[in-house]
C-alpha positions as CSV (number, residue, x, y, z in Angstrom):
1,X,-11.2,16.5,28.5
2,X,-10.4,13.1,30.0
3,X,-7.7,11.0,31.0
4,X,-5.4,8.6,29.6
5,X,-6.2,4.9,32.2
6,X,-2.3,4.2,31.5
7,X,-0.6,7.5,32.1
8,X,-3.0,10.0,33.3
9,X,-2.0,12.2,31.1
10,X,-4.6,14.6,29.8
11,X,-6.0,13.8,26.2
12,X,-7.1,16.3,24.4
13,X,-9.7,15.9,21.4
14,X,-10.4,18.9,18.4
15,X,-13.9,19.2,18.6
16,X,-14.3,18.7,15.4
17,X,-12.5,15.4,15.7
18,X,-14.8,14.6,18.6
19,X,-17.5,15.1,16.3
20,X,-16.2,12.3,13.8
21,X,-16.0,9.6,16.7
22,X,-17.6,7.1,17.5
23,X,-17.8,4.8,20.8
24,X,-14.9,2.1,20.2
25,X,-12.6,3.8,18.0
26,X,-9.1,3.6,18.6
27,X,-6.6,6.4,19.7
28,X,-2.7,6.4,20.9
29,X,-2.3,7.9,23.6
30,X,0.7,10.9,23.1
31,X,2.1,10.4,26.7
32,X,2.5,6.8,26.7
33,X,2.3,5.4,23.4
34,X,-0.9,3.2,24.5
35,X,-3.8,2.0,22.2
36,X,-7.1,3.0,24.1
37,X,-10.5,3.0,23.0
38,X,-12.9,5.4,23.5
39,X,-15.6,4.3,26.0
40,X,-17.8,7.1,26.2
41,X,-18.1,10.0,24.6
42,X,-20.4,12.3,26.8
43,X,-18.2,12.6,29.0
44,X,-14.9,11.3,26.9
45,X,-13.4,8.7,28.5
46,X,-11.5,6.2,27.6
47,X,-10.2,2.5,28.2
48,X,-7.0,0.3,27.7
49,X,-7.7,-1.3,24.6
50,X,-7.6,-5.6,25.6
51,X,-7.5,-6.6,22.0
52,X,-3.8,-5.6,21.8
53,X,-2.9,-6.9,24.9
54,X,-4.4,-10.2,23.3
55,X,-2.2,-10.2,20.5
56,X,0.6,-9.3,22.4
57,X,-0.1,-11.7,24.3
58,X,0.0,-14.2,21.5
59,X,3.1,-12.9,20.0
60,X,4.5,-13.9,23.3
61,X,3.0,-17.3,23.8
62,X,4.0,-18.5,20.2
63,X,7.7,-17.3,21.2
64,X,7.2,-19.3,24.0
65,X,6.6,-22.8,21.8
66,X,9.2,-22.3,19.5
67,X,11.8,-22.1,22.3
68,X,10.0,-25.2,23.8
69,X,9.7,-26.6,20.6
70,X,13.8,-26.7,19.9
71,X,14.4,-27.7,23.9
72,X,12.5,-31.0,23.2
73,X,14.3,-31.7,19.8
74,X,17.5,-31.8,21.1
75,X,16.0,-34.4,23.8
76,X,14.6,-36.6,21.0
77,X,17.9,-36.8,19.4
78,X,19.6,-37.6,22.5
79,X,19.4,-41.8,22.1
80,X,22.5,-42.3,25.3
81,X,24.6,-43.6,22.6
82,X,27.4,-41.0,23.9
83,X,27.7,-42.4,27.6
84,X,27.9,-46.0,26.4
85,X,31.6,-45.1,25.3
């Protein structure tokens, strides 16, 4: 049995499942909702899985431009025409 890194929550595996698995695979964790991967098998254990982060992380970050993006439009059409009246 092993651990979820995010939760603690103990995972449990069918061993036939176990069987199937491979080192790498991805699981959900049923506590938290996390994407692991498994990291070893003998003993199971398992790790946060970075590549999602990474995307998330991305997802974020592109958010991020298109705000910036539209902040520095509205400074390009600014020309000070207005405070000459």
């Amino acid at each position: 049995m092993a651990t979820c890194p995010e939760c603690d929550i103990e995972i449990e595996i069918d061993e036939d499942d176990l069987e199937e698995m491979e080192v790498g695979d991805p699981w959900v964790c049923d506590g938290c909702a996390s994407t692991l991967r498994i990291a070893a098998l003998d003993p199971l254990e398992f790790d946060v899985d970075d590549d999602e982060d990474d995307e998330d992380d991305e997802e974020e970050k592109s958010e991020d431009d298109d705000v910036e993006e539209l902040d520095g439009d509205d400074e390009d059409d600014d020309d000070g025409d207005d405070w000459d009246e």
